[in-house]
MDTraj code that builds the backbone (N, CA, C; nanometers):
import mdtraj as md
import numpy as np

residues = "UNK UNK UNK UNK UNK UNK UNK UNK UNK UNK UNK UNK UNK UNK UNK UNK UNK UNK UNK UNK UNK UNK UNK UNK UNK UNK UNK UNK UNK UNK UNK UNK UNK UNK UNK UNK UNK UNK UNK UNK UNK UNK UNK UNK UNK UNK UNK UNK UNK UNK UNK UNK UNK UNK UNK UNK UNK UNK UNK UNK UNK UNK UNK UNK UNK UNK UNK UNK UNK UNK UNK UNK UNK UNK UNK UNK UNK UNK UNK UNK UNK UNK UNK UNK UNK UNK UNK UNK UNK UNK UNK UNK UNK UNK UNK UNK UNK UNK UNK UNK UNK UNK UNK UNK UNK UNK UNK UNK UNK UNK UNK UNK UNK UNK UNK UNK UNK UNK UNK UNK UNK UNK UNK UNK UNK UNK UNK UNK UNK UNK UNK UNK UNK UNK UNK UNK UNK UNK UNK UNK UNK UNK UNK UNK UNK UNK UNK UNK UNK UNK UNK UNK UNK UNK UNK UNK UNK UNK UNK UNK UNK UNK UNK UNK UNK UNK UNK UNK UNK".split()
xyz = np.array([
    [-4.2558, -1.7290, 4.7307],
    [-4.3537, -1.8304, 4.7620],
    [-4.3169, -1.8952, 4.8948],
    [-4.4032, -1.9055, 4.9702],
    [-4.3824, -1.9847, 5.0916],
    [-4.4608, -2.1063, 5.1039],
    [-4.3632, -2.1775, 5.1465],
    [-4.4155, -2.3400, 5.1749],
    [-4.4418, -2.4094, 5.2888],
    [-4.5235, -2.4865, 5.3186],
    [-4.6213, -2.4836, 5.4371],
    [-4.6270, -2.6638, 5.4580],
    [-4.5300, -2.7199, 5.5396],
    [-4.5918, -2.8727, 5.5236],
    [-4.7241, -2.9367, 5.6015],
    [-4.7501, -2.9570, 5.5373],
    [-4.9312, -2.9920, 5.6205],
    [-4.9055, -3.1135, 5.6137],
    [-4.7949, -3.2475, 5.6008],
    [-4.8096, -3.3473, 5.6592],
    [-4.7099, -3.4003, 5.6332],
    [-4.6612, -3.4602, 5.6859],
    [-4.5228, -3.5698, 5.7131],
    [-4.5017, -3.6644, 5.7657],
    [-4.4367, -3.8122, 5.7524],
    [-4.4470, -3.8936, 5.7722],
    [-4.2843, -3.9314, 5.7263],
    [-4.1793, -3.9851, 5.7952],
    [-4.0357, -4.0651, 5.7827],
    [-4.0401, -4.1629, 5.8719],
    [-4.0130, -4.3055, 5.7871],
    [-3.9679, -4.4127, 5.9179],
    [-3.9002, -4.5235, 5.7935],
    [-3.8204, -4.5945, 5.8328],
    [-3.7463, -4.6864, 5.7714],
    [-3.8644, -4.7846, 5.7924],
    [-3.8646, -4.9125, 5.6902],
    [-3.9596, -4.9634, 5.6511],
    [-3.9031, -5.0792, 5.5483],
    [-3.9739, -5.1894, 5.5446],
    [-3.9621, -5.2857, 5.4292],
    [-4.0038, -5.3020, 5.3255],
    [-3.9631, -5.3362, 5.2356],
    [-4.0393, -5.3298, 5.0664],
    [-4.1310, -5.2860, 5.0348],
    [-4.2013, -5.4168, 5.1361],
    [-4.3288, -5.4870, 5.1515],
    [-4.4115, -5.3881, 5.2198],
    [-4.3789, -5.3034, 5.3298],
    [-4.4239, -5.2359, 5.4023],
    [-4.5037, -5.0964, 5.3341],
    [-4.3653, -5.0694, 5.2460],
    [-4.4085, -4.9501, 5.1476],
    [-4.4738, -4.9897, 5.0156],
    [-4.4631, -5.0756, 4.9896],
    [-4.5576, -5.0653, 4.8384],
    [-4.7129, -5.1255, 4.8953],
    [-4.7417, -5.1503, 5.0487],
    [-4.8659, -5.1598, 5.0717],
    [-4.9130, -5.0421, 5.1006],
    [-4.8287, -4.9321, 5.1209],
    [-4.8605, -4.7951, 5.1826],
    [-4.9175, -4.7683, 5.0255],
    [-4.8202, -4.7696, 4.9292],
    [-4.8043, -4.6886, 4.8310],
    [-4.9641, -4.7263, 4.7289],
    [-5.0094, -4.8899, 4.7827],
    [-5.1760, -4.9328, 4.7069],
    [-5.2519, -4.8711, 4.7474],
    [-5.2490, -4.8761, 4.9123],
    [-5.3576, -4.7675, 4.9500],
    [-5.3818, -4.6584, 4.9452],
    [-5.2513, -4.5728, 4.9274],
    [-5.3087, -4.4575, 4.8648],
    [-5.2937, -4.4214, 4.7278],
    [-5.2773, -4.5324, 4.5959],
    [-5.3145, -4.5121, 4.5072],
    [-5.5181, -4.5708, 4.4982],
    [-5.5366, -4.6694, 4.6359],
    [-5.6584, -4.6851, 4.5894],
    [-5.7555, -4.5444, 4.7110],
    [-5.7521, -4.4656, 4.7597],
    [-5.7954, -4.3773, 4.8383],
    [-5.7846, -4.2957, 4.6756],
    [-5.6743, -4.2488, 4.6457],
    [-5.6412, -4.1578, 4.4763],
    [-5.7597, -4.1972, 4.3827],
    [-5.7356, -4.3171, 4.3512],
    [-5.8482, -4.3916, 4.2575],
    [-6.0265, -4.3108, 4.2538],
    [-6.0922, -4.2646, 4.4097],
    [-6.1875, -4.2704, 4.4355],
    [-6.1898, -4.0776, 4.3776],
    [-6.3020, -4.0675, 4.4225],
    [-6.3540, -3.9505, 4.3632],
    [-6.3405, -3.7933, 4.4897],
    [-6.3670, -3.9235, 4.6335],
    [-6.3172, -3.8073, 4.7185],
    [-6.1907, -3.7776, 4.7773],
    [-6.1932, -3.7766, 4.9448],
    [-6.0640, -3.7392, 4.9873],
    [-5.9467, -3.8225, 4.9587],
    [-5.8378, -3.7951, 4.9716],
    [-5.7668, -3.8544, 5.0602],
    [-5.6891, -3.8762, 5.1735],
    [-5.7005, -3.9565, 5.2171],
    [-5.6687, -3.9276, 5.3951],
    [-5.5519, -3.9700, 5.4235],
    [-5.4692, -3.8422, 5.4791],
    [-5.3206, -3.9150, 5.5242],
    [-5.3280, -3.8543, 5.6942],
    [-5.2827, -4.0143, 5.7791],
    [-5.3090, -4.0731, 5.8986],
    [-5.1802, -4.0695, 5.9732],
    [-5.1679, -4.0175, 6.0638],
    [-4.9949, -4.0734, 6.1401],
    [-4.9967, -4.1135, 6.3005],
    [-5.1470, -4.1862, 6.3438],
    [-5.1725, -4.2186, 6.4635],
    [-5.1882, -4.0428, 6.5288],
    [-5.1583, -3.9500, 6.5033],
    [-5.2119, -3.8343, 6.6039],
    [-5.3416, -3.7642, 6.5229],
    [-5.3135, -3.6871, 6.3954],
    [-5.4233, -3.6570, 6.3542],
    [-5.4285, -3.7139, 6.2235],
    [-5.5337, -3.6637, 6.1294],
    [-5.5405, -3.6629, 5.9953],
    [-5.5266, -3.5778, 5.9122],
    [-5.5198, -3.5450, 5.7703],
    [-5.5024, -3.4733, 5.6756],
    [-5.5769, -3.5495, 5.5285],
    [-5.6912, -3.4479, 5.5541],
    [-5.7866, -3.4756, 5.4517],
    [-5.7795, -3.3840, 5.3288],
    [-5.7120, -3.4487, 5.1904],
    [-5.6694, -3.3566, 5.0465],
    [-5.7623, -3.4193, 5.0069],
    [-5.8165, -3.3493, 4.8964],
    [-5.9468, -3.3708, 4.7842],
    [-5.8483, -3.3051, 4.6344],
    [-5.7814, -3.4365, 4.5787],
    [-5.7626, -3.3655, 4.4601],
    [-5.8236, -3.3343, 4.3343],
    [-5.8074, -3.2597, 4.2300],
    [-5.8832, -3.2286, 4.1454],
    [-5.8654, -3.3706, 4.0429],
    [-5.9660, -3.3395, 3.9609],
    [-5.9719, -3.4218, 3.8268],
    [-5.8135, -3.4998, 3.7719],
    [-5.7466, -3.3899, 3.7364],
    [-5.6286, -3.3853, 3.7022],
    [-5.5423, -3.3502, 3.7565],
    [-5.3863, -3.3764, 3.7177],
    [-5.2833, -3.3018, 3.8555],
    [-5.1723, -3.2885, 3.7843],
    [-5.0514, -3.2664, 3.7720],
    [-4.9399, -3.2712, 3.7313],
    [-4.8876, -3.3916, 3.7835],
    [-4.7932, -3.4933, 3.7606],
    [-4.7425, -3.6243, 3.8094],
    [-4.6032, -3.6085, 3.7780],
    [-4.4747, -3.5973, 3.8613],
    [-4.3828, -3.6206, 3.8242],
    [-4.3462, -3.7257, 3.9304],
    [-4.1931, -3.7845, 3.8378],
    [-4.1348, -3.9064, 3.8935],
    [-4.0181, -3.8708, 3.8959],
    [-3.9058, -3.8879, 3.9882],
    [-3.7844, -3.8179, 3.9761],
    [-3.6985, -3.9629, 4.0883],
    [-3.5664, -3.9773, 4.0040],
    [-3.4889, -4.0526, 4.0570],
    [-3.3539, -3.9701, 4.0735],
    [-3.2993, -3.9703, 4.2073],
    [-3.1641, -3.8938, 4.2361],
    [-3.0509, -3.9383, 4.2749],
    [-2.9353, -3.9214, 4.2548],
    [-2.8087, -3.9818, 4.3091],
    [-2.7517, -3.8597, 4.3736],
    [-2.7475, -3.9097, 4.5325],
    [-2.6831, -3.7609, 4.6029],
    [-2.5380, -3.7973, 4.6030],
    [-2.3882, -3.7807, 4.5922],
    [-2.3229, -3.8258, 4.6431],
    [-2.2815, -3.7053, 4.7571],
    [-2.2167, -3.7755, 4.8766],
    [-2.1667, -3.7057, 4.9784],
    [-2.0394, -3.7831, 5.0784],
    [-2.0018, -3.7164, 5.1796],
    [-1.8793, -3.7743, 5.2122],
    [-1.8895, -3.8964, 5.2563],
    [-2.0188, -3.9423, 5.3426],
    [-2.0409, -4.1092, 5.3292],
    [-2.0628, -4.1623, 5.2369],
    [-2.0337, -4.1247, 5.1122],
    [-2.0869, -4.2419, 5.0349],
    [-2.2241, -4.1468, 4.9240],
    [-2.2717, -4.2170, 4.8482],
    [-2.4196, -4.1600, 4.7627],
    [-2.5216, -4.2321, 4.8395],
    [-2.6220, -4.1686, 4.8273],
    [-2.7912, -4.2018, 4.8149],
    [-2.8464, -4.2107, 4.7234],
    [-2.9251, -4.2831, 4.7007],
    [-3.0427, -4.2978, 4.6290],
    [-3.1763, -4.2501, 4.6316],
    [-3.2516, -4.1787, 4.5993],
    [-3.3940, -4.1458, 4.6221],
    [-3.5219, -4.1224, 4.5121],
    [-3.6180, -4.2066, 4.5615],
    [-3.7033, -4.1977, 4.4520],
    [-3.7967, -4.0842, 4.4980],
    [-3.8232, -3.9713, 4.4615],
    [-3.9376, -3.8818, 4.4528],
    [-4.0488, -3.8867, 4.3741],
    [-4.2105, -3.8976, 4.4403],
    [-4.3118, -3.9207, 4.3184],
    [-4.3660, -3.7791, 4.3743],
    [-4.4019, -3.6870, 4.3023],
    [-4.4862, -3.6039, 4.3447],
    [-4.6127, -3.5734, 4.2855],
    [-4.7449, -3.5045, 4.2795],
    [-4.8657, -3.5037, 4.2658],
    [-4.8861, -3.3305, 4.3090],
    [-4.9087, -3.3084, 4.1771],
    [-4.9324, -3.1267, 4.2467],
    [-5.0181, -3.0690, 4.1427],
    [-5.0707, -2.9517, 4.2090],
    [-5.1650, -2.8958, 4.1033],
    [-5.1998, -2.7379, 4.2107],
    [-5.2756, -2.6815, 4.1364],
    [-5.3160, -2.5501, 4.2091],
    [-5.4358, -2.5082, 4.2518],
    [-5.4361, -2.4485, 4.3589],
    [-5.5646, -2.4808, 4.4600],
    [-5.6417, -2.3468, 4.4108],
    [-5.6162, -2.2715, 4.3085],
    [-5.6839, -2.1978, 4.2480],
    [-5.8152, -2.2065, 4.1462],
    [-5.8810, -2.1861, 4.1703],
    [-5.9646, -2.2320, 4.0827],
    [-6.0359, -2.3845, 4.0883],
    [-6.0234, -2.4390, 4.1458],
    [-6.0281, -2.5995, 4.1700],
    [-6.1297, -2.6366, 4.3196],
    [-6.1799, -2.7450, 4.3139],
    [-6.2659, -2.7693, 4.4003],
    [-6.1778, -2.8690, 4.5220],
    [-6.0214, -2.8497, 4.4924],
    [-5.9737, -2.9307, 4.5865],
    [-5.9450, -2.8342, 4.6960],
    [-5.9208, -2.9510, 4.8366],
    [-5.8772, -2.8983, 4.9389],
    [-5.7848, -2.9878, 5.0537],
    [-5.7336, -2.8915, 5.1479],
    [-5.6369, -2.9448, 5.2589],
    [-5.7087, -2.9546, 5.3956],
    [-5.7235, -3.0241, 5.4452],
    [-5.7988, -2.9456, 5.5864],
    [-5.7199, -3.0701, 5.7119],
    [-5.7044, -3.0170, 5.7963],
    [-5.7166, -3.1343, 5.8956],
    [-5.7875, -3.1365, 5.9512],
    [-5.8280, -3.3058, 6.0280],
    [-5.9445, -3.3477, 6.0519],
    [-5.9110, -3.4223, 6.1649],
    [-6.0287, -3.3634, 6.2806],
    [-5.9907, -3.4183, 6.4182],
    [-6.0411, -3.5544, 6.4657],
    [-6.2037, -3.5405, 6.4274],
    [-6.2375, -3.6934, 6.4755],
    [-6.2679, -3.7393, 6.3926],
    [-6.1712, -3.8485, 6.3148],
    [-6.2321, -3.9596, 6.2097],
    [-6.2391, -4.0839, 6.2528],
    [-6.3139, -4.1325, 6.1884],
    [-6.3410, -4.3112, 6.2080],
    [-6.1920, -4.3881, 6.1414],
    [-6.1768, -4.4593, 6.2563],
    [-6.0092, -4.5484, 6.2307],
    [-6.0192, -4.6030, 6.1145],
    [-6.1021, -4.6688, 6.0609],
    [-6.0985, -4.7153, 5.9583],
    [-6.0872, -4.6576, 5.8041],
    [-6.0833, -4.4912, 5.8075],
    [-6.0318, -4.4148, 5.7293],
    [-5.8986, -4.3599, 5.6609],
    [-5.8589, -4.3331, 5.5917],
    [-5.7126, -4.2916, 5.5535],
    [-5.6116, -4.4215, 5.5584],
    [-5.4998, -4.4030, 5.5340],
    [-5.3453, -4.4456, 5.5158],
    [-5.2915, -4.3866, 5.6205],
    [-5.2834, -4.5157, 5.6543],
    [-5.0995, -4.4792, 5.7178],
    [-5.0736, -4.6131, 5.7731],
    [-4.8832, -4.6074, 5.7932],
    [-4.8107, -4.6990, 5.7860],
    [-4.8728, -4.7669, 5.8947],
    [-4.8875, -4.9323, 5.9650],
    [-4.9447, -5.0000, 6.0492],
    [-4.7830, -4.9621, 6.1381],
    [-4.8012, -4.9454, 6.3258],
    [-4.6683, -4.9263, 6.3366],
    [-4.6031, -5.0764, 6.3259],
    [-4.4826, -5.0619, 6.3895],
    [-4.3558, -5.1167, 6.2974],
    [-4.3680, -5.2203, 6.4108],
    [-4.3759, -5.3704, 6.3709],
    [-4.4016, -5.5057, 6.4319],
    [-4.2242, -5.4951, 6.5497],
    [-4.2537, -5.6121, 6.5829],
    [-4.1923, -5.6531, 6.6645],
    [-4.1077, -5.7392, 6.6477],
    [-4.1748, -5.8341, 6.5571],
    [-4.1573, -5.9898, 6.4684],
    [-4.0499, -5.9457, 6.3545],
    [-4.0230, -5.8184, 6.2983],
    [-4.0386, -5.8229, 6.1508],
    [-4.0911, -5.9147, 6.0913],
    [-4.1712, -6.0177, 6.0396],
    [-4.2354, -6.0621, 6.0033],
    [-4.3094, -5.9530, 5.8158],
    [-4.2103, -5.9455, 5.7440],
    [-4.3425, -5.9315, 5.6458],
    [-4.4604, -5.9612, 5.5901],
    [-4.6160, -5.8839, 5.5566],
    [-4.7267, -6.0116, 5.5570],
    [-4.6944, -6.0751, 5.5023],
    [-4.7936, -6.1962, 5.4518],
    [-4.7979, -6.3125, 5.3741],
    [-4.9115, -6.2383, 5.2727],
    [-4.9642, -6.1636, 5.3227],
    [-5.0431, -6.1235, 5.1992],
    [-5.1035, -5.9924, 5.1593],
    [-5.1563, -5.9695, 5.0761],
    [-5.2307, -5.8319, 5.0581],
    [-5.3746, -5.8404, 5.0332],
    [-5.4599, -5.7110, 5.0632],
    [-5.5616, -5.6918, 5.0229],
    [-5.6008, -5.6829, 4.8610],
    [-5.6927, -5.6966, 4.8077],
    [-5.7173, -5.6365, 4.6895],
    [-5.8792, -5.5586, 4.6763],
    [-5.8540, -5.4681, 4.6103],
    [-6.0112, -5.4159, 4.6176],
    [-6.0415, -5.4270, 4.4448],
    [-6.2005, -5.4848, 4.3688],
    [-6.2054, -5.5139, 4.2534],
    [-6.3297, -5.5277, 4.2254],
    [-6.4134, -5.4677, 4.0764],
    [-6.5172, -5.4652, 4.0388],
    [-6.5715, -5.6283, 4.0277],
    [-6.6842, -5.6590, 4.0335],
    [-6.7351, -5.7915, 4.0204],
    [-6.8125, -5.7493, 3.8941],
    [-6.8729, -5.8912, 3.8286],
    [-6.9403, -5.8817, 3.6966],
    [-7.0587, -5.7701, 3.7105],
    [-7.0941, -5.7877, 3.8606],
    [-7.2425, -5.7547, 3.8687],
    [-7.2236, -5.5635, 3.8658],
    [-7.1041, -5.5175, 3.8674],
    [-7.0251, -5.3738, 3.8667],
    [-7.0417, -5.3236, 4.0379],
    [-7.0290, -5.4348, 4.1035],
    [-7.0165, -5.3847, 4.2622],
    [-6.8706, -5.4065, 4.3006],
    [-6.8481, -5.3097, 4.3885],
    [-6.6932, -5.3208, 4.4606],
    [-6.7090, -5.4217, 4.5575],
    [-6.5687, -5.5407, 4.5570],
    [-6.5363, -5.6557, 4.6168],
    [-6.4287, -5.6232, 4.7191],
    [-6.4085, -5.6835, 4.8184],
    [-6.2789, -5.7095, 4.8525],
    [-6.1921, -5.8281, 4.8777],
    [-6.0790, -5.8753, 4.8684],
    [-6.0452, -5.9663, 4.9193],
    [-5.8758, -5.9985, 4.9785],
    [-5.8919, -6.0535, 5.0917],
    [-5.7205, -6.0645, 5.0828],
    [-5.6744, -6.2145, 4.9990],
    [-5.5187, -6.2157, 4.9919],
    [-5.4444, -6.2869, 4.8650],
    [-5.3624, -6.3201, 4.9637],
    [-5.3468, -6.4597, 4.9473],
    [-5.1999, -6.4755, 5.0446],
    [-5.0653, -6.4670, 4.9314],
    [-5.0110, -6.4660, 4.9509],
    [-4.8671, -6.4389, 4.8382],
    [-4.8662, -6.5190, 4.7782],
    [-4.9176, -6.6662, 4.7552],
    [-4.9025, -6.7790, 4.6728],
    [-5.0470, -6.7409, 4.5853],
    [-5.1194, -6.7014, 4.5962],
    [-5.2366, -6.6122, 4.4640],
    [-5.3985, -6.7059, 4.5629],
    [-5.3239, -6.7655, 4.6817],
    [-5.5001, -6.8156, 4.7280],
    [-5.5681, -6.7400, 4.8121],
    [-5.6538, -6.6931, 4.7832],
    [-5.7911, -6.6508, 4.8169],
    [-5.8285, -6.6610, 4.9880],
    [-5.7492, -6.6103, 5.0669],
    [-5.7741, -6.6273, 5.1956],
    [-5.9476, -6.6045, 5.2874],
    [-5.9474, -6.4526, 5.2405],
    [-6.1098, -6.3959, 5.2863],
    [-6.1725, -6.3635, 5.2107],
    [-6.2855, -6.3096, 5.2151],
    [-6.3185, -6.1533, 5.1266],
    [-6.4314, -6.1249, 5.2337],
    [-6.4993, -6.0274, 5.1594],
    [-6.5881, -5.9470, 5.2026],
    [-6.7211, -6.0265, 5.1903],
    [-6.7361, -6.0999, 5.1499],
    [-6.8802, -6.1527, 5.1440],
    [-6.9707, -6.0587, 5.1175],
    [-6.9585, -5.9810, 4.9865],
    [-7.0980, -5.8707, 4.9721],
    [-7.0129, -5.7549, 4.8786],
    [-7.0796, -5.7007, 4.8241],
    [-7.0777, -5.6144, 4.7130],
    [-7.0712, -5.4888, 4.7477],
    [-7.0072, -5.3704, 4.7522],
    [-7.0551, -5.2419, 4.7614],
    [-7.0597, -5.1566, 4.6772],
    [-7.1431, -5.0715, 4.6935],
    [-7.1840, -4.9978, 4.5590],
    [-7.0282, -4.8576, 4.5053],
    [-6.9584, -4.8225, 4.6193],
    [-6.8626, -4.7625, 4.5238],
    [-6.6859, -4.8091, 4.6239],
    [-6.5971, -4.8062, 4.5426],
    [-6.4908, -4.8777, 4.5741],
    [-6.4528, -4.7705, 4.7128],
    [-6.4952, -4.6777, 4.7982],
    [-6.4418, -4.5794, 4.9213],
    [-6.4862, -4.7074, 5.0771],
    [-6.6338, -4.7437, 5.0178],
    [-6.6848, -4.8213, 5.1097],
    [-6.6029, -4.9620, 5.0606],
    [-6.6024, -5.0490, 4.9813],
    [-6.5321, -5.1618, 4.9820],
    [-6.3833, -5.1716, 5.0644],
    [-6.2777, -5.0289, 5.0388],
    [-6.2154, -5.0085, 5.1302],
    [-6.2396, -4.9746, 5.2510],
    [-6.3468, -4.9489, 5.2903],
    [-6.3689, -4.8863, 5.4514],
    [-6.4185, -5.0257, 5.4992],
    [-6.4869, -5.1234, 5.4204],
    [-6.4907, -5.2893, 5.5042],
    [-6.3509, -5.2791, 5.4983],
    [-6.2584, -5.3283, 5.4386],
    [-6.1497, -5.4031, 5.4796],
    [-6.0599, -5.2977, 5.5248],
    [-6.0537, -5.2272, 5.5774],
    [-6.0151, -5.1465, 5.6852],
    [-6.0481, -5.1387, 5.7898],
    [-6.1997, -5.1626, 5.8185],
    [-6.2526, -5.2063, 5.9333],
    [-6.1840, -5.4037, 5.9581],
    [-6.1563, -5.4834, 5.8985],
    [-6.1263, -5.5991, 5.9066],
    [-5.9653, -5.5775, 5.9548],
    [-5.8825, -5.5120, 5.9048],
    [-5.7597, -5.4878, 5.9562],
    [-5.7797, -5.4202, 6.0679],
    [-5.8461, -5.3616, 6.1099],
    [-5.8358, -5.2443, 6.2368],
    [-5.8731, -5.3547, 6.3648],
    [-5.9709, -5.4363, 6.3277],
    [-6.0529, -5.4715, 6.4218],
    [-6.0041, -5.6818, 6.4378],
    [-5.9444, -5.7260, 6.3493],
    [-5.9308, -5.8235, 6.3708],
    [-5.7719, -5.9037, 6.3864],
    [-5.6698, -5.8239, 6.4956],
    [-5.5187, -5.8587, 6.5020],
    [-5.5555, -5.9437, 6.6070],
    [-5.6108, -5.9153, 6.7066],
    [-5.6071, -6.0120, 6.8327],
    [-5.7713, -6.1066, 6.8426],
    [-5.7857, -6.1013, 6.7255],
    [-5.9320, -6.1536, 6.7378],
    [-5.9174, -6.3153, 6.7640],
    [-6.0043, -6.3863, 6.8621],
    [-6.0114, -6.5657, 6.8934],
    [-6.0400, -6.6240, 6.8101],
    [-6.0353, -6.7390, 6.8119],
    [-6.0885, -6.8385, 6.7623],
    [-6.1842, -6.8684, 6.8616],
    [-6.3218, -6.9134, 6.7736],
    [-6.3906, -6.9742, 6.8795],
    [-6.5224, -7.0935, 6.7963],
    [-6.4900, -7.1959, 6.9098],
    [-6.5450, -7.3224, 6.8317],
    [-6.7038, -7.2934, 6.8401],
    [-6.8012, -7.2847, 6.7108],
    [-6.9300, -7.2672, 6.6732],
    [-6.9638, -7.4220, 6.6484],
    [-7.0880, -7.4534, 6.7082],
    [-7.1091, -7.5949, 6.6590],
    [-7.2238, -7.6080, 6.6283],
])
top = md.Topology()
chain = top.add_chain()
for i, resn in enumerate(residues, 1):
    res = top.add_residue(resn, chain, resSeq=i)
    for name in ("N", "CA", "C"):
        top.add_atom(name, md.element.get_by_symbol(name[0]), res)
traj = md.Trajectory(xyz[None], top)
């Protein structure tokens, strides 16, 4: 069997950094279509099936510096028979896929996270949370399936780091 990496991604990172990686692409997973993995040059668009195999694997390497630690999650299944696929993808809209924001300057971890969530009315919401549980933004509006509720607030992260203030009267 030969093995073929169609995408990769290593960078040291904070907690915080990775378990925001790790929402978004459990909420990209969540949806019915792709998922998009992003590394500022191109993309890599997987469509997995229904079901998958899920393993979780924790390791202790030891070696002459010392041991490691490593958590492995993997997600696999067979492209036989199945309506999934790999493809890369040249021109997508920024506001698509995962990937890590690059690496600040500040270290500064956020203060908060996004959340994406059904409303009574069964429309997809969004909103960010500052770490103390208050309600900073949202989306102001409903969308009909949770791919677009993430593609607003992806467009809101993409588009609003250096955005003004400006006095409306």
């Amino acid at each position: 069997m030969v093995e073929d990496t169609l995408f990769e991604f290593e960078s040291d990172r904070s907690r915080e950094e990775i378990a925001a990686y790790l929402r978004a692409l459990a909420a990209e997973f969540d949806t019915d279509g792709p998922v998009t993995f992003r590394d500022g040059e191109y993309a890599l668009a997987v469509t997995p099936p229904a079901s998958a195999a899920f393993d979780v694997e924790v390791e202790r390497e030891d070696g002459d510096g010392g041991s490691e630690l490593e958590i492995e999650l993997e997600i696999e299944w067979s492209e036989n028979g199945t309506e999934s696929s790999a493809e890369r993808v040249e021109s997508l809209d920024p506001d698509v896929g995962i990937q890590f924001t690059p690496e600040s300057d500040d270290g500064e971890p956020s203060q908060g996270r996004f959340e994406v969530y059904r409303d009574r009315a069964d429309e997809w919401r969004w909103r960010l949370v500052h770490r103390n549980g208050n309600i900073i933004a949202d989306g102001g509006e409903g969308y009909s399936s949770k791919q677009s509720a993430i593609k607003g607030l992806r467009s809101v992260q993409h588009n609003a780091p250096g955005a003004r203030i400006e006095d409306v009267e």
